[in-house]
Structures are given as structure tokens and as C-alpha cells.
ZAKOL-854982 format. One record per atom (N, C-alpha, C): residue number from 1; residue in three letters; chain; atom name; x, y negated, z negated. Coordinates in steps of 0.02 Angstrom, whole numbers. Example, Ala and Ser with C-alpha at 12.3 -4.5 7.8 and 13.67 -1.06 7.14 Angstrom:
<sites>
nr,rest,kette,atom,X,Y,Z
1,ALA,A,N,660,284,-390
1,ALA,A,CA,615,225,-390
1,ALA,A,C,660,165,-390
2,SER,A,N,642,112,-354
2,SER,A,CA,684,53,-357
2,SER,A,C,645,-2,-394
</sites>
This chain:
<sites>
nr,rest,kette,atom,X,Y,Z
1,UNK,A,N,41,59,0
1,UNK,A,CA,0,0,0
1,UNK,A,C,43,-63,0
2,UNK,A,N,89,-62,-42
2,UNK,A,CA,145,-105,-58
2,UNK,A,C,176,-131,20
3,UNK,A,N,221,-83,55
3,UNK,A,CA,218,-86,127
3,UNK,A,C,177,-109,160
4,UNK,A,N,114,-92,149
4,UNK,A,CA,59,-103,234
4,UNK,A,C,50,-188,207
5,UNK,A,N,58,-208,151
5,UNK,A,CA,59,-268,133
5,UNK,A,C,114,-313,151
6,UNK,A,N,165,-297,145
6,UNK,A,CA,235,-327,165
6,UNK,A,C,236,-349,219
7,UNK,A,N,205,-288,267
7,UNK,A,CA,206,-281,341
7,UNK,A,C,173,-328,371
8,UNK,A,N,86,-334,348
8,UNK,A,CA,56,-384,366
8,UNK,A,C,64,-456,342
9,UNK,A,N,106,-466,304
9,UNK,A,CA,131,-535,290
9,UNK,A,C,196,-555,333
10,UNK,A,N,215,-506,355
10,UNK,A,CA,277,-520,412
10,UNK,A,C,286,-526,471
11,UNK,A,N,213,-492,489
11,UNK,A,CA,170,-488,555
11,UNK,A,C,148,-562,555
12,UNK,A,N,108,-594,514
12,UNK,A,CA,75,-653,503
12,UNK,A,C,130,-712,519
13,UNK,A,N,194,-704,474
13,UNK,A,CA,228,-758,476
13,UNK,A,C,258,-771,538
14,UNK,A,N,289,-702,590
14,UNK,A,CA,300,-703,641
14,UNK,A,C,251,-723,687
15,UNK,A,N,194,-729,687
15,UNK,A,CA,142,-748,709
15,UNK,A,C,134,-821,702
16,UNK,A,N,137,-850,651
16,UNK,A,CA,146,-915,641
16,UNK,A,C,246,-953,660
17,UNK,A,N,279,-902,682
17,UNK,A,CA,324,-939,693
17,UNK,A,C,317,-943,764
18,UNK,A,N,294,-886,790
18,UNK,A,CA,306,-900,873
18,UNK,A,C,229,-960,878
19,UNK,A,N,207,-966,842
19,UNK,A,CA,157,-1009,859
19,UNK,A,C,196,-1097,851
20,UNK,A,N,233,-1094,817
20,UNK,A,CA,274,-1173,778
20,UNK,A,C,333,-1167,861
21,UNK,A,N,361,-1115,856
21,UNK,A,CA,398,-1120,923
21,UNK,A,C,375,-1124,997
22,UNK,A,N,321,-1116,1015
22,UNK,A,CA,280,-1131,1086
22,UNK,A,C,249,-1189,1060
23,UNK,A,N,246,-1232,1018
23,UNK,A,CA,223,-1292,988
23,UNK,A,C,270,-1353,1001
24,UNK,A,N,315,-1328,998
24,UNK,A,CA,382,-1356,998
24,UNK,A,C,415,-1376,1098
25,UNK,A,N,381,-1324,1154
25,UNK,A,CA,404,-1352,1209
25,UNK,A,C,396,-1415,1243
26,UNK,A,N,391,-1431,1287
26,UNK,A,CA,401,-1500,1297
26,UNK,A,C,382,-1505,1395
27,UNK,A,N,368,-1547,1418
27,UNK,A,CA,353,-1529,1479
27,UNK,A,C,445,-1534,1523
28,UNK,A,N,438,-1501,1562
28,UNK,A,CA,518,-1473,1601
28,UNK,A,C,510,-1539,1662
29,UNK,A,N,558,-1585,1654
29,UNK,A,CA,555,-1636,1711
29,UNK,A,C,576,-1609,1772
30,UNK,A,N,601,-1565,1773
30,UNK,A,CA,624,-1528,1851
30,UNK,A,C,555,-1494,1869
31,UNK,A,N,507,-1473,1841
31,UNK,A,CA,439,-1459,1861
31,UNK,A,C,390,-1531,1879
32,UNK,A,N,410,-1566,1822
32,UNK,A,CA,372,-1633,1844
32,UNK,A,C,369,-1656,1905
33,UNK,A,N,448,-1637,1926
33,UNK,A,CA,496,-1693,1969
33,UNK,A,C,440,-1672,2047
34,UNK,A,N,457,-1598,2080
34,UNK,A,CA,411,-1559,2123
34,UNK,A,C,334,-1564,2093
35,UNK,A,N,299,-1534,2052
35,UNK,A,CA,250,-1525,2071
35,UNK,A,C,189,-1573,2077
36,UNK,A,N,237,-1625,2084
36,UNK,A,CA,189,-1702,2114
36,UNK,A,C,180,-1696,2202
37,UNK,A,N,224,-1632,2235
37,UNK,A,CA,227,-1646,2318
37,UNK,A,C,195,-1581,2353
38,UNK,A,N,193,-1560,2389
38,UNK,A,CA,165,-1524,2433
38,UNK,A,C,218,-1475,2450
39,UNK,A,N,184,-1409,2445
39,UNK,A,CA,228,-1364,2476
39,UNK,A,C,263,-1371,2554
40,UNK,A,N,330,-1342,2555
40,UNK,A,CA,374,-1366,2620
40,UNK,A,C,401,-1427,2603
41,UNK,A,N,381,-1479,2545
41,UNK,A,CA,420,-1565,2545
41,UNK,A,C,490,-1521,2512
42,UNK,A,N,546,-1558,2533
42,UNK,A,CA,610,-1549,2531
42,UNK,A,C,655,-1610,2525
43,UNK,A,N,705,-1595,2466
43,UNK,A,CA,770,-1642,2478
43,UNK,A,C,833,-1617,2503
44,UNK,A,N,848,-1668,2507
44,UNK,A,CA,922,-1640,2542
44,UNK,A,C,993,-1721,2491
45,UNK,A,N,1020,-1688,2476
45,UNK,A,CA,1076,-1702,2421
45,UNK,A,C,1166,-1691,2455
46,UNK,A,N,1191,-1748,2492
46,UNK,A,CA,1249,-1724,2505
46,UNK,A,C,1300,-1760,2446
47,UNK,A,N,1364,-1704,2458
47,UNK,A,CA,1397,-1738,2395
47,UNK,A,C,1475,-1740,2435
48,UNK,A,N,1532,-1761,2402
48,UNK,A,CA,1608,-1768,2416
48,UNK,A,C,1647,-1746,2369
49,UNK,A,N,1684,-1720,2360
49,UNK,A,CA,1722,-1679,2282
49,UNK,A,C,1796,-1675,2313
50,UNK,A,N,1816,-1703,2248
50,UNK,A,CA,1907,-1702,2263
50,UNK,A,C,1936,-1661,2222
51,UNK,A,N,1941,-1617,2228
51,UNK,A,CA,1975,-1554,2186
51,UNK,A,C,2050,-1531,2211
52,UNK,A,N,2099,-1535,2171
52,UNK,A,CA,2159,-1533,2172
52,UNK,A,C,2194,-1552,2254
53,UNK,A,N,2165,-1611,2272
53,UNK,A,CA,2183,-1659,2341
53,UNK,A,C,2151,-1610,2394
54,UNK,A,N,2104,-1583,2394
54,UNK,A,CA,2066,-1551,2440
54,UNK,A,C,1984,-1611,2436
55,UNK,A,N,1968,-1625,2497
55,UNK,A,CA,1909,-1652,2505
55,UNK,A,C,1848,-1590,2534
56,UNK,A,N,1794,-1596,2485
56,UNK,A,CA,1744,-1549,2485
56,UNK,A,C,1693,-1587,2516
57,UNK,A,N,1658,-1556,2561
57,UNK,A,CA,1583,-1598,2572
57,UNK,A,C,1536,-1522,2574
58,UNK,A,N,1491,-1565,2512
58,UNK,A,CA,1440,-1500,2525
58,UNK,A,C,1379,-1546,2550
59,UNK,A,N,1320,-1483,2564
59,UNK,A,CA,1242,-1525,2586
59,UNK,A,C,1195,-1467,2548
60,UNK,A,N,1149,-1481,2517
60,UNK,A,CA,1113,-1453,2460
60,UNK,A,C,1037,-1468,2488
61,UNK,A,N,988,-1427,2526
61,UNK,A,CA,937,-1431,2549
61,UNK,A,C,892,-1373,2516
62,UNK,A,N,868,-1423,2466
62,UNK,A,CA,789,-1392,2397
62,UNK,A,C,726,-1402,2444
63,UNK,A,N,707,-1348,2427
63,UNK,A,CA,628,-1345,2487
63,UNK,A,C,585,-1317,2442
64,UNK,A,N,526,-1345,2435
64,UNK,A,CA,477,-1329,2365
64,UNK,A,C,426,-1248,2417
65,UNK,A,N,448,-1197,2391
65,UNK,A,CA,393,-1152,2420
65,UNK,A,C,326,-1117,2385
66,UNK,A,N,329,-1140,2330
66,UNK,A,CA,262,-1127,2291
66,UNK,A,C,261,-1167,2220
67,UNK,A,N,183,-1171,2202
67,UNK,A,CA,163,-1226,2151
67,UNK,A,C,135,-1213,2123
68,UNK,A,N,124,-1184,2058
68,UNK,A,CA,66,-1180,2018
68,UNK,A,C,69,-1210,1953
69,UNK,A,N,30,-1207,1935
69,UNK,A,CA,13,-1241,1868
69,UNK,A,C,40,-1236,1795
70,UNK,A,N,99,-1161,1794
70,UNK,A,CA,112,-1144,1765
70,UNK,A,C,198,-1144,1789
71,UNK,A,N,235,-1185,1839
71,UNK,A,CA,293,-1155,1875
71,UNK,A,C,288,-1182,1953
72,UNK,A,N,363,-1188,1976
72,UNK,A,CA,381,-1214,2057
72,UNK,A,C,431,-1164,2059
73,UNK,A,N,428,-1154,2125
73,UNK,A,CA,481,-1124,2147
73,UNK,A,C,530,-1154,2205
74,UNK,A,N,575,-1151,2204
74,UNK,A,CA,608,-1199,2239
74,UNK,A,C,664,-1143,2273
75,UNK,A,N,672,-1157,2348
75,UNK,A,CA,722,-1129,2382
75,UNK,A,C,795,-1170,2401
76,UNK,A,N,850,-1142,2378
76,UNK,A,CA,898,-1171,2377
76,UNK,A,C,955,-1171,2440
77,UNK,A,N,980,-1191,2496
77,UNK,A,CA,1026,-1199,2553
77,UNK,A,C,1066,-1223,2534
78,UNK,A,N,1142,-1204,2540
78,UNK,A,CA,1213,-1232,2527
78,UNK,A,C,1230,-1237,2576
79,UNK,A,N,1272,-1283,2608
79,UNK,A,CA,1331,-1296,2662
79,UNK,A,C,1358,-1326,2645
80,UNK,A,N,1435,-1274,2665
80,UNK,A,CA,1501,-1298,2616
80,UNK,A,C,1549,-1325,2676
81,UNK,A,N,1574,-1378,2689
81,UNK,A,CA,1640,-1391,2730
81,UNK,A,C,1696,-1411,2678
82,UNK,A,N,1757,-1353,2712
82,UNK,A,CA,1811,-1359,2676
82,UNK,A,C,1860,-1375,2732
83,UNK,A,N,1887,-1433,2712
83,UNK,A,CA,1932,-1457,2784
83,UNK,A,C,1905,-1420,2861
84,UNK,A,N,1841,-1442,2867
84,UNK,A,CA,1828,-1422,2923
84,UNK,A,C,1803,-1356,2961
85,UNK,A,N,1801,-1298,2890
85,UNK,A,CA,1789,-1245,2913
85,UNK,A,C,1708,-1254,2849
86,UNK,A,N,1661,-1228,2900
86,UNK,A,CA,1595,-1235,2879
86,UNK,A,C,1574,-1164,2848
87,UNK,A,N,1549,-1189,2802
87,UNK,A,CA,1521,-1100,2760
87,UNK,A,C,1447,-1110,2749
88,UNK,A,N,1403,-1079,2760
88,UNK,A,CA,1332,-1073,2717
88,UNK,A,C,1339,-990,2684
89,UNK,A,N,1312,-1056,2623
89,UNK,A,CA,1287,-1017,2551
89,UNK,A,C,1237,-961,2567
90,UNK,A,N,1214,-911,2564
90,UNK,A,CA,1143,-865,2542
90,UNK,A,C,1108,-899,2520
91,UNK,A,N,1035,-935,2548
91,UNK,A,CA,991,-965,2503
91,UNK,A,C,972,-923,2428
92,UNK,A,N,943,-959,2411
92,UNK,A,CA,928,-932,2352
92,UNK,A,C,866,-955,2298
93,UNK,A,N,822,-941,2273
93,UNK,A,CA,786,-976,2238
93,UNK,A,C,788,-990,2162
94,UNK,A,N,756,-1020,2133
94,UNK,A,CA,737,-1046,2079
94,UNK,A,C,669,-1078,2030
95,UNK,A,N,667,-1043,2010
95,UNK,A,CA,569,-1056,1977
95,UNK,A,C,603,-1116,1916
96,UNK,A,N,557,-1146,1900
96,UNK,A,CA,548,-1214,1854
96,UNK,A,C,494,-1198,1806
97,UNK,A,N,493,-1183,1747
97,UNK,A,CA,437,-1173,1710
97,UNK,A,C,394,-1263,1714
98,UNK,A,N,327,-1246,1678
98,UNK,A,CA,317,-1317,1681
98,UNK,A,C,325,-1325,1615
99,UNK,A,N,337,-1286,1561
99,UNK,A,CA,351,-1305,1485
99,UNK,A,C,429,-1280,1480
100,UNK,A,N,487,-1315,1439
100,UNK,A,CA,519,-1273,1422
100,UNK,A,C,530,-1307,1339
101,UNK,A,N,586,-1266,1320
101,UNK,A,CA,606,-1269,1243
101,UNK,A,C,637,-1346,1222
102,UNK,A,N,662,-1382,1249
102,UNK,A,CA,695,-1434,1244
102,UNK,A,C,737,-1472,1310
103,UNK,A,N,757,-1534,1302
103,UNK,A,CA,787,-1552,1363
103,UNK,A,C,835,-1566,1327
104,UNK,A,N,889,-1586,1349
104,UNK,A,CA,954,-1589,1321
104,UNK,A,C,988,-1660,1361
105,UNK,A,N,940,-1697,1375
105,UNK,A,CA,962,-1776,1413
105,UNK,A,C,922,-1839,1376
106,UNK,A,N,929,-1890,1392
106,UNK,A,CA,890,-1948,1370
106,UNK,A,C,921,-1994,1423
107,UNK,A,N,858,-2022,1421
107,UNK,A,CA,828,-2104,1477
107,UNK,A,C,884,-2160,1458
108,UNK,A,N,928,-2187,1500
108,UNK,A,CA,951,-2227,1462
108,UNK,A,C,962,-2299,1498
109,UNK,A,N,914,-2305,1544
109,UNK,A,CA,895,-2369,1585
109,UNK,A,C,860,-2354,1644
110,UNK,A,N,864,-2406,1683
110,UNK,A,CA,832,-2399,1747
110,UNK,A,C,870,-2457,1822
111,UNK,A,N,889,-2419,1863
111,UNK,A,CA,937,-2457,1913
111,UNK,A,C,910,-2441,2011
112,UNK,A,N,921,-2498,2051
112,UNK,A,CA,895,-2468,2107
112,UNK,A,C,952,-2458,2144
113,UNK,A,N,918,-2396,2169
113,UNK,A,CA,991,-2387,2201
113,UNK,A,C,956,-2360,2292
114,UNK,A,N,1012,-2375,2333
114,UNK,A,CA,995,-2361,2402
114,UNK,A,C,1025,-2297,2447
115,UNK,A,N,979,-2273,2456
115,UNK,A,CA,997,-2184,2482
115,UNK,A,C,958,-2186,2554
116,UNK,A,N,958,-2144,2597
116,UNK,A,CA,950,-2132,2654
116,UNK,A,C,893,-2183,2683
117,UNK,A,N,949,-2251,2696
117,UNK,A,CA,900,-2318,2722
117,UNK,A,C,879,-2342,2692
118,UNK,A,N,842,-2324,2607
118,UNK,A,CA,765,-2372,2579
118,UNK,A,C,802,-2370,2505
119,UNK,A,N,775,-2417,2489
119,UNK,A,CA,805,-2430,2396
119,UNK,A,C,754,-2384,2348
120,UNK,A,N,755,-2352,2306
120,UNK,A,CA,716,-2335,2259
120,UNK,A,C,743,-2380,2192
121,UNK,A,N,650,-2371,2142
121,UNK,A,CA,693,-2383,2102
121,UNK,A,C,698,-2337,2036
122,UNK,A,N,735,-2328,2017
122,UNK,A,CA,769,-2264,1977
122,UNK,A,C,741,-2264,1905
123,UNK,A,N,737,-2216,1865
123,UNK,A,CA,747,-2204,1806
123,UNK,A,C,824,-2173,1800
124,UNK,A,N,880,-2194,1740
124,UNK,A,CA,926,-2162,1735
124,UNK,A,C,944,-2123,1668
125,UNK,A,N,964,-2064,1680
125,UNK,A,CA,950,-2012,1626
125,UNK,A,C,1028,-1988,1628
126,UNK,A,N,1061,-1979,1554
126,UNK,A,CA,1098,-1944,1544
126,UNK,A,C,1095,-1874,1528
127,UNK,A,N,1135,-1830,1555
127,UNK,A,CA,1138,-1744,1497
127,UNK,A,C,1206,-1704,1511
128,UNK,A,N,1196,-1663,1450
128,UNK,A,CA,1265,-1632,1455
128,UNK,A,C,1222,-1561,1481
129,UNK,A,N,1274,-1551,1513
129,UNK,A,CA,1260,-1446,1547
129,UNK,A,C,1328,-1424,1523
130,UNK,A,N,1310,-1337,1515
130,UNK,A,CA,1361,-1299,1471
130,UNK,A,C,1373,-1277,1540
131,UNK,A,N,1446,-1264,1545
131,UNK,A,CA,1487,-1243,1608
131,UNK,A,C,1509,-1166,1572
132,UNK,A,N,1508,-1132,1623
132,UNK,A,CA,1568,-1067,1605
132,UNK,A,C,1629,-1100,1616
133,UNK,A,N,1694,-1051,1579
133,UNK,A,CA,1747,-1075,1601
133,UNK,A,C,1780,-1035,1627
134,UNK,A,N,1830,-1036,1677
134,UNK,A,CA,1850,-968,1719
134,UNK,A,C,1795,-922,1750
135,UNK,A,N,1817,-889,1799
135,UNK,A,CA,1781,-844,1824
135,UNK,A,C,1735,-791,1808
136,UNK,A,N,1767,-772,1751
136,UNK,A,CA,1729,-727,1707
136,UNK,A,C,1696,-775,1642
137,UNK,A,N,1705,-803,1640
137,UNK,A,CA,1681,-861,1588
137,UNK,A,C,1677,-813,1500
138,UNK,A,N,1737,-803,1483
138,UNK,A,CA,1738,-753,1433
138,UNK,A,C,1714,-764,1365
139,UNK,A,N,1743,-831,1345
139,UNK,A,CA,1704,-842,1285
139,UNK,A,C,1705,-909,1301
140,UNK,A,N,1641,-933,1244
140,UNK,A,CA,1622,-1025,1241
140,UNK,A,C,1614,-1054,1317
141,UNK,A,N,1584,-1115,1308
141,UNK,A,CA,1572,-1149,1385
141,UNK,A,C,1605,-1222,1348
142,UNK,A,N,1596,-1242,1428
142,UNK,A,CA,1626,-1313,1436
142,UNK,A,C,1586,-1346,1452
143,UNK,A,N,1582,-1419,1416
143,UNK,A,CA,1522,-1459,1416
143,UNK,A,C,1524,-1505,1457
144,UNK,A,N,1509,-1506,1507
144,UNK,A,CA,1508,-1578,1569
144,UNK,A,C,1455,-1619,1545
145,UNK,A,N,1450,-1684,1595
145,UNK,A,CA,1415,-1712,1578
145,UNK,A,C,1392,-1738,1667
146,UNK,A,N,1299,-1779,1640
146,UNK,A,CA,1297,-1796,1718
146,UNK,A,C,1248,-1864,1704
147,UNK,A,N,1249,-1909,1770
147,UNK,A,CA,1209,-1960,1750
147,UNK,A,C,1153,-1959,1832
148,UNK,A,N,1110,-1948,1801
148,UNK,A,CA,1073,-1949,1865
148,UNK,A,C,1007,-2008,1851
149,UNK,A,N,1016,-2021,1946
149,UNK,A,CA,947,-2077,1947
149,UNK,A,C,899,-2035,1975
150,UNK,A,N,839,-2042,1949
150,UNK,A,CA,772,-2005,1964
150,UNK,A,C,727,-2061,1968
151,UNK,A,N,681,-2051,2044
151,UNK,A,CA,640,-2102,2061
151,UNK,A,C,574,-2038,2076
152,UNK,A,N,516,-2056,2053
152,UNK,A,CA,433,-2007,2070
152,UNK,A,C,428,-2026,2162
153,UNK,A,N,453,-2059,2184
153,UNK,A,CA,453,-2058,2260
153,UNK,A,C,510,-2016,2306
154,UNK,A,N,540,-1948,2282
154,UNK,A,CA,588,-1906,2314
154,UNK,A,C,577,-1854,2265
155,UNK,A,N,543,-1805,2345
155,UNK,A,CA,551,-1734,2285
155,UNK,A,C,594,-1702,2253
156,UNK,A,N,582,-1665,2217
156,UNK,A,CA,654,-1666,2161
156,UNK,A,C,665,-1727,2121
157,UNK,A,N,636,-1756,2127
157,UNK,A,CA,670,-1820,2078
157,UNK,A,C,736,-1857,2097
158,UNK,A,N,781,-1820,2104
158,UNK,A,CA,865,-1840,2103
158,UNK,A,C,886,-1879,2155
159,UNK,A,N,885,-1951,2166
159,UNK,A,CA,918,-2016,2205
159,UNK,A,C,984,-2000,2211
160,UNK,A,N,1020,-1990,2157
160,UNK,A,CA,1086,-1993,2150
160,UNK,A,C,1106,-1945,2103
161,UNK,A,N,1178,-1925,2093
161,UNK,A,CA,1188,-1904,2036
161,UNK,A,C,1279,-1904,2042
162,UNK,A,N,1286,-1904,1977
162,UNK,A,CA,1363,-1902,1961
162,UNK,A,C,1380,-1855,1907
163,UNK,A,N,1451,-1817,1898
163,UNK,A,CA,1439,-1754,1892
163,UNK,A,C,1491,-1757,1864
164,UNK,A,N,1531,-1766,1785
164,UNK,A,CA,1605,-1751,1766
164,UNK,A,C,1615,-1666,1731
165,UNK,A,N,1660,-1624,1735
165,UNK,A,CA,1675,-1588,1671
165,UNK,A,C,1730,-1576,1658
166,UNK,A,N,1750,-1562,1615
166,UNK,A,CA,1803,-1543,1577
166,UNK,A,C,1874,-1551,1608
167,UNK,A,N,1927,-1554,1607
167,UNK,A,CA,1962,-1548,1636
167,UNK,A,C,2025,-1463,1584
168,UNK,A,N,2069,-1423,1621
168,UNK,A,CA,2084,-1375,1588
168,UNK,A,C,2126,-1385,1550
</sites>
């Protein structure tokens, strides 16, 4: 009796914790960002990277292929030029919950900035992302940091973005 009592008070509390923890999510701005547009709307994101005197140009083409109410899914295109020799990535996808556990950035102005012809004007958000380190990424991550402008008029959100981490 003692037991079936224990049990159901542990059942209960777990019950009330996963209830305090799904209480606790928050809406996911990368869901926000898409599921304001229409399936097929797409960005396209080129970038320049100077890594040990090598010039990188990649092109990053997000294509929203499904929407629901609960989640986006987003298809991902890489093209990599490395001094001239062109690589594409394996697309690949990515779902967006529309709740998650926490964001790990904050708002920290607002700036316009001008991208393919037209000015938007931005919200600007800081956050840190946990990096692996090395290939195998064996223990602990490395904390970069990024500052991105997000305007509700470009799917995806992302105008711009700037991207530091760690150095070894």
C-alpha cells in the first residue's frame, strides 16, 4: 500500500512537472519567421568567408515546403565555390517546431539595411550557438556568436547576418 502510494505521488509530480515544463516554451522565431509565407516562398543568403587566406563563397537557398500549425519544414541547397571549383551540397531539410524550450538571443535594436535592391527595415538580434569542435567534436562545444537583422518582409526572416566563433 505504502508503494502504490509513493508511486502515485511520483506519477502526479512528474505529471505536474512535465506540465510546468511545456508551460515554460516559448514561440520558435524561425517558425514565426516562415510561417507568415506560402509554400514554395524561398530565400536565398549568399555569404564570403576568409579562412586561413582562402576566399569561400557559398549561396544558401531555404525553400519553405510545408506549413502547419504545429511546424515548417524547410528545404535546404548549398553551393560551395572554392577558388573556383563549384560543389553542391545534398539538399537537405529541416522542420521548425512552432514552440520550443527557450531562445538563447535577445533584440538589441533595430537598423535598415539594403539587400538585393530594396532597404528593409530590420529588427537586430543577438545569440550565441554551441559549435562542435573538431571533427569529431569530442568533448564540450565552442560558443560563437551571431548578430542577425530580421525584417517580417523576407522569408526566413534573415536580411543579414554576421557570424564570429572561436578561434583555436
Amino acid at each position: 500500500m505504502r508503494i502504490s502510494r509513493s508511486m502515485t505521488l511520483a506519477a502526479m509530480a512528474l505529471a505536474m512537472l512535465a506540465t510546468v515544463v511545456q508551460a515554460d516554451q516559448v514561440a520558435n522565431p524561425k517558425y514565426s519567421a516562415w510561417s507568415k509565407f506560402a509554400v514554395g516562398s524561398s530565400q536565398t543568403m549568399e555569404s564570403t568567408s576568409n579562412v586561413d587566406n582562402m576566399v569561400i563563397h557559398s549561396t544558401l537557398v531555404r525553400t519553405l515546403k510545408e506549413k502547419t500549425d504545429d511546424h515548417v519544414t524547410i528545404e535546404v541547397n548549398t553551393t560551395i565555390d572554392l577558388g573556383g571549383q563549384v560543389h553542391k551540397v545534398p539538399p537537405r531539410t529541416q522542420t521548425e517546431p512552432a514552440k520550443v524550450d527557450s531562445v538563447d538571443a535577445k533584440e538589441i535594436g533595430a537598423e535598415d539595411v539594403t539587400a538585393a535592391g530594396k532597404t528593409f527595415h530590420c529588427k537586430v538580434w543577438e545569440a550565441r550557438s554551441t559549435a562542435p569542435q573538431g571533427p569529431q567534436a569530442p568533448q564540450g562545444a565552442a560558443q560563437g556568436k551571431a548578430k542577425i537583422w530580421v525584417s517580417d518582409e523576407v522569408p526566413g526572416g534573415a536580411v543579414k547576418m554576421e557570424m564570429s566563433s572561436p578561434t583555436r
